[in-house]
Structures are given as C-alpha cells and as structure tokens.
C-alpha angles and dihedrals in degrees: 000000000000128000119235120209114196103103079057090085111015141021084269122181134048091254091035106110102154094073130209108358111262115237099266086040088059097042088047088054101046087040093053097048096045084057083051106056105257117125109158121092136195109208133156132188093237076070086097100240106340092124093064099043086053093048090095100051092039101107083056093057148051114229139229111197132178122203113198117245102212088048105122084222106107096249097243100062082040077064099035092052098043090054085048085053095051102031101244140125106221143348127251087219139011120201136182130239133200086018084150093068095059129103120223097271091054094046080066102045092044080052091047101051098043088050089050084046091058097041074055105058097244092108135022099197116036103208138144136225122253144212098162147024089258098053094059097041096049096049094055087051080066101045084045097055085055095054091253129106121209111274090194140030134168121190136161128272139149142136090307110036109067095168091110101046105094099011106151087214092053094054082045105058083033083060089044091064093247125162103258118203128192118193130165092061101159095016096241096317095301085117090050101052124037099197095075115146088207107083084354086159107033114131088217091068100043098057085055092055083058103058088045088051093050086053097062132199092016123115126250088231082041086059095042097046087044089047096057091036087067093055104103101190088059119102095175145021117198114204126195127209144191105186126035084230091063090051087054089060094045100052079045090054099044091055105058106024120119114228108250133163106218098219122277080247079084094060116122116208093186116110101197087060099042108043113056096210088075100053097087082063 
C-alpha cells in the first residue's frame, strides 16, 4: 500500500468536498501510517505544495516522484528541484507524466535526461505514468532504444477499467522485475458512493453497483481493495485521501480485505467514464 498525496496540496478529487488537508490532517496521516506499516509515498511537484508539507517526515519514507514532460524545465532539474523541496536525496522511482503530448523528439529527450538522472544518483527506477496501452508500450520503445527498460510504472485499474488486465506489457515488465503501480482504484470516489450526481445514470456503473450489492456487507472500498489485491502482476497500489478518518478506513479495509477479482462482466469500454481528464467535457 502506497500513499497518495494529492490531496496534500489541492481539493483534489470529483467526491472530494472537503478540499486541500488541513496541517494537523496531513501530520495525522504521515504519523498513522508510519505506525502501520506503510512507508512508501507518491508525491509531484504539480501537487500544489505537498512537497513541502512531506519535507519534515522525509528521512521516515521512500519516495515516488513524477516530473512533466511538456514542462518546458529540463527534466533533470525538474528532478533536482523536486529532491531539494522535499529534503532527499533521490527518489526510489521517477515517472513521466503527460508522455502522451510529446512528439516523437521530445519523447527522446524526456528518455535521455531521466536516464542521465539516474546515471546521476537522483533516481533509482526510471517509469511513466500511464493512462493506455500505448503509453506504456511506446515509452518502453524509447527506453529501449537507449538500452534501458522501464524500472516503474503506475497506471490505472479498478473494478471497472480492465485495460491493464492482460496487457502483455504489463506481464513483461511483472516478469522484469518493474515497480508496478495501480492507482485509480475507486475512480475519484465515484466506486465508494453510489449517489453520485456525475454518470448518476451510466449503465456502467450500474452494473457495477450490482455486483457490490450481490457481495453484502461488504463494503464498496472492501470490493475495490480486494479487487486490485487479486492482480498478480501489481506490486503496488497507491491510495489518496481527503480526511485522516478515510485513511483509517483504508488501512481497516486493506487489512482485511480478500483478494477477488469482480467478473470482467463488470469492464467498462467507455473513455469518458473511465479517464478523468475527460469528465469536465
């Protein structure tokens, strides 16, 4: 289990309506998974000012970072910049964002200056963070190019969105030893409450209420933990928060939910449910 920081430095999330955590909200957090047992954080600098808000308790994680790819910032100092925030001296893994907006030159630079970050000591695991199948398969083309293959990936994946089941990328890099990283796992919040006014009346979603209602009493967040538990080639699962109490239940849920699949009768094929960058449309 990973910790998601989002929240750390913006109201992020569609069912989130508490907004950024407050201070105490953010120690209570760090302290309580410290107590169990989670140590690993993913954090950015587009997270408004998480960094800053994680510096004290640095020396007590490993760390997860992203630099963007169409940021005009060389990617190393992106790097560079983000370790001096947060008061470390590298990052266990490094992925990409916005891979998906680059042409096919900057897809090479953005390959050749994380590889030269990591000769350098600033990351241990070069990855990118994914939102397709294509995404994942054309940046290992470029690493590949380069002699490397990616050390970390994080894409999304839940009861719903099935891209990433059988992706032969996916077993390749699971066989290679790479960082795997499932996030998503309850799409916002729109898995954990089914009076949601967004998609209200998708049949998508629907059909998914179905399968949680046949599971009773279990939980909708005991159905998706137990969903991403049973994916074998997952190393990782990263979770987001906005309240301490939800990461109690969280840390609740994880432990004791059993790993099970919901059927693929569950998958969604529809984009504009399924990528959140779609929803203000």
């Amino acid at each position: 289990l990973v910790l998601g920081t989002a929240q750390f430095g913006d109201g992020y999330g569609i069912t989130n309506q508490r907004g950024r955590l407050s201070d105490a909200e953010v120690a209570g957090i760090l302290d309580l998974a410290l107590e169990s047992g989670v140590t690993h954080i993913d954090t950015a600098a587009v997270y408004g000012d998480a960094l800053q808000r994680l510096r004290p308790w640095s020396s007590a994680f490993t760390f997860t970072g992203k630099i963007v790819g169409t940021d005009p910032v060389d990617p190393v100092e992106q790097v560079s910049s983000s370790l001096s925030v947060l008061g470390c001296e590298k990052f266990d893994a490094c992925l990409v964002r916005e891979w998906d907006r680059l042409d096919e030159a900057q897809r090479d630079h953005v390959v050749n200056r994380m590889i030269h970050a990591q000769q350098l000591g600033l990351v241990d695991r070069i990855g990118v963070a994914a939102y397709t199948h294509e995404d994942v398969c054309t940046f290992r083309e470029h690493l590949h190019r380069a002699d490397h293959e990616v050390g970390a990936l994080q894409v999304p994946s839940n009861p719903i969105d099935r891209r990433f089941d059988h992706d032969d990328d996916v077993q390749a890099l699971a066989t290679c030893g790479a960082d795997l990283a499932v996030r998503s796992v309850f799409l916002q919040g729109l898995l954990l409450q089914e009076d949601q006014r967004i998609f209200a009346s998708h049949p998508d979603l629907h059909m998914y209420w179905a399968q949680v209602h046949d599971r009773g009493p279990r939980s909708a967040l005991s159905i998706c933990l137990g969903h991403v538990k049973a994916l074998e080639w997952a190393t990782q699962v990263v979770i987001g928060v906005s309240s301490l109490n939800e990461w109690r239940q969280v840390l609740h849920c994880w432990s004791e939910a059993t790993p099970d699949l919901l059927p693929p009768s569950c998958a969604s094929d529809d984009q504009e449910l399924l990528d959140p960058r779609r929803w203000d449309s």
